[in-house]
C-alpha positions, 0 to 999 in steps of 0.5 A: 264717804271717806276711804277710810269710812269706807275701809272702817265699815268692815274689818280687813280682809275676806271674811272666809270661815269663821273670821277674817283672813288676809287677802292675798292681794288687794286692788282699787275700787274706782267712783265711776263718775270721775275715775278716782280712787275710793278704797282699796278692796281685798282680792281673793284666790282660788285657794280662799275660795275652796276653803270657804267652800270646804268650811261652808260644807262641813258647817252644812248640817250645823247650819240645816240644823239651827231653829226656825226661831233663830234664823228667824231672829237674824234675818230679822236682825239683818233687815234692822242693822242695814236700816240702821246704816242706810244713809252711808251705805247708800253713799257706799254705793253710789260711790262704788257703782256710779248709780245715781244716788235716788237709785242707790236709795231704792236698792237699799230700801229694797234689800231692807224689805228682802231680809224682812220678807226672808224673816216672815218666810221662815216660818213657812218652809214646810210640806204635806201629806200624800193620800198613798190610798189612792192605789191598794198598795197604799192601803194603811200607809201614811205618806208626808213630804218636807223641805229641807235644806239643799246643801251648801250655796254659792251666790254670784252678784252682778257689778248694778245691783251689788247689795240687794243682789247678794241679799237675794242670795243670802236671805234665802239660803239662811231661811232655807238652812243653808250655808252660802259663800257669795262673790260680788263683781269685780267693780263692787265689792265693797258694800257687799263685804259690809253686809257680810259684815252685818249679817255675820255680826247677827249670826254670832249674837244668836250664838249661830256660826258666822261662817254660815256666811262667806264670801270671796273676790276675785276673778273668773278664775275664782269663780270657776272654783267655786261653782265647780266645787263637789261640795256645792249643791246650787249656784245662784247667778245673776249677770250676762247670759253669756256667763250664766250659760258658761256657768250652767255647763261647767256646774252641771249636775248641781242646781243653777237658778240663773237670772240674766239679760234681758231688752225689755219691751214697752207695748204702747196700744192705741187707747193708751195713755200717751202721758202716763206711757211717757212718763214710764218710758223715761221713768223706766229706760234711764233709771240706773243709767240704763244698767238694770236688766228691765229697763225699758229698752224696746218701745213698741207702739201701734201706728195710730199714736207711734208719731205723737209717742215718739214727739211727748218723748223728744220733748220731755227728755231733758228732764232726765238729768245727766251729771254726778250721782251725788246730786238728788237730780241727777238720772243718768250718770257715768257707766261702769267703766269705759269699756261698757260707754264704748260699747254703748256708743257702738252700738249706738252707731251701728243702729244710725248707719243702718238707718235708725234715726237718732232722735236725741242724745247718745253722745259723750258727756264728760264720762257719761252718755246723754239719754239716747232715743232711736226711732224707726229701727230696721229690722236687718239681717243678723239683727241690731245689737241695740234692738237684739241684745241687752244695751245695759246703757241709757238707750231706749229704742223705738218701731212700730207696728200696726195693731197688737196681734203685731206687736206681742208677735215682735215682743217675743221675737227675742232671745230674751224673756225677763218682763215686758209692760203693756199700755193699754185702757183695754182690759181684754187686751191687757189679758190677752198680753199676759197669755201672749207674752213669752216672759217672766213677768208681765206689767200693765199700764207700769214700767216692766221694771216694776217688780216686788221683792216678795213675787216671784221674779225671773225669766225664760228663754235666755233669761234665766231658770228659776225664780227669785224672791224670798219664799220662792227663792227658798224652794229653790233652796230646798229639797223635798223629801218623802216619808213613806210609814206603814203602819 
């Protein structure tokens, strides 16, 4: 796309209450591959985003208020005018993120399958009766509770994922009955403000307020604004832990459903599918060049295959193609900006010098990093970022253990619990994983990768609270409320 595509896709300006109001300033989107300019992007204040949130709150009854059929109906709506616009909306993308272009396609085709799971879910927000007679004092009352909306949301989307990310903010919160008001990253706005674009197009045919939809741009300052506002009754965030943890504290009492960091870990048993476990490790670990809070980060195998993993590994890793995210075969292309290649190739270099070997890769290529695969990484004190912490690059990491019981032990050994994935032909093995392992999610004979846009999605410990997913996002949306009736 065209700057000018780009800037045409959208009107000017921030879409804050039920128009579009000039920004205050506006600063340069860059393609990530090479550094050039693609669009300049609207920046917003703090005085734009406590008027999103002020108009958001007094559209709240208003927006809790409109029929299951009609927030049916722009749900469904959304899912058809994003498919429409697929093609040059994953030109958008991998323009503005520096993904590769076959993941810029699945994020689309992802974010289409969300709205319509949202539109299917919509029908299903609902409670129950309560048998009040279970005590005497409950004799000739009935009891039922409902769901209903919890108030006004604010969504916070990730710099990797921008598009589907906001989707799964806005999606369930509209379900739900809830105005939202979402701020995408700094670095990727731009497709963001274009599905804002969309959806508030689909609200206005079905005679409902655009500005059930907002969002805003703008810095941490900006954000503080808005998940610190009284009005706001959630926050939902998706990001580093460092901030989802800043911003659980400063929005204390409201809601906070957090999805964070993660280094997901790939269990290689000794009965398992060395192919089938190769092939996801380079599937898993280099897709989205590494951006992509479960990709495979940790390989953890058994002895008895360790040494045959780590040679099927070396000798298939030039199929991951490195170079421009335009090209159909590219895998890996440049990071999001420079300060996250640095950070990567230190890490890279901290591992090697403390003795981790440097099988392949992990070097500068033009703005990229080669696919990088480190073998026999110590166990140190303090620990190694690139074995502790969530790398966000092309880099997947390699020890081994000597039977399961060490493994799952070592998997959990992390601050972090997103999704893990085990290899393994052994069924009970395979269930002994799923009750070992301290995670969100876990994966066999998969990528951890792999999730579904309709499951329940999230993690433990440093990895978020709370769940995504269109139904269970909307019950993170909602409120029960009881109803107690004597008759």
């Amino acid at each position: 796309m065209t700057p000018e595509q780009i800037t045409g896709s959208f009107p000017a300006g921030l879409p804050v209450g039920d128009g579009w109001v000039p920004a205050p300033a506006t600063e340069p989107v860059t393609f990530p591959y090479d550094g050039s300019e693609i669009a300049q992007a609207p920046v917003g204040d703090e005085t734009l985003a406590r008027q999103a949130v002020e108009h958001a709150a007094a559209l709240r009854k208003d927006v809790a208020r409109l029929p299951t059929r009609v927030r049916r109906r722009v749900l469904g709506g959304v899912a058809a005018a994003l498919a429409e616009v697929a093609r040059p909306m994953e030109d958008l993308l991998v323009l503005e993120t520096g993904k590769p272009r076959v993941d810029c396609r699945t994020e689309v085709q992802r974010a289409v399958a969300t709205w319509e799971a949202a539109a299917d879910e919509v029908a299903h927000i609902h409670g129950e009766t309560v048998p009040l007679d279970l005590l005497p004092s409950g004799d000739g009352m009935t009891g039922f509770w409902t769901r209903r909306p919890i108030g006004v949301v604010v969504g916070i989307a990730g710099f990797n994922y921008p598009m589907l990310l906001a989707s799964h903010k806005i999606a369930p919160a509209l379900a739900a009955g809830c105005p939202v008001v979402v701020k995408p990253a700094p670095a990727t706005p731009l497709a963001t403000l274009w599905l804002v674009h969309l959806v508030r197009e689909q609200l206005a045919a079905a005679d409902a307020p655009a500005g059930a939809v907002q969002l805003v741009t703008g810095d941490a300052a900006v954000g503080r604004t808005l998940t610190t506002h009284d009005a706001v009754a959630a926050v939902s965030f998706t990001g580093s832990a460092a901030i989802g943890h800043r911003i659980a504290r400063d929005a204390a009492p409201r809601k906070v459903v957090l999805e964070l960091g993660s280094n997901a870990a790939l269990v290689v048993a000794a009965d398992a599918d060395l192919d089938a476990a190769a092939d996801a490790v380079l599937r898993g670990g280099y897709y989205a060049s590494g951006q992509a809070c479960i990709a495979v980060q940790r390989v953890i195998a058994v002895e008895e295959v360790a040494e045959e993993l780590e040679k099927r590994l070396a000798d298939r890793l030039a199929e991951v193609v490195v170079g421009d995210p335009r090209e159909e075969a590219t895998r890996v292309s440049a990071l999001i900006d420079e300060a996250a290649t640095d950070r990567v190739l230190a890490w890279v270099d901290e591992a090697r010098a403390a003795g981790a070997r440097v099988v392949a890769g992990g070097v500068r290529n033009g703005r990229c990093i080669t696919p990088a695969l480190l073998a026999d990484v110590p166990d140190v004190p303090g620990g190694l970022p690139a074995w502790d912490e969530e790398i966000f690059g092309p880099v997947v990491a390699l020890r081994t253990v000597p039977d399961l019981d060490a493994a799952y032990a070592l998997v959990n050994d992390s601050r972090y619990g997103l999704h893990a994935a085990v290899f393994t032909r052994d069924l009970g093995a395979a269930f002994t994983a799923i009750d070992a392992l301290d995670v969100g999610g876990v994966v066999i004979n998969e990528v951890p990768g792999y999730r579904s846009d309709v499951a329940p999605y999230g993690g433990v410990k440093d990895s978020g609270i709370g769940r995504e997913g269109p139904r269970f996002a909307i019950e993170e949306l909602t409120v029960t409320r009881m109803a107690v009736i004597r008759t």
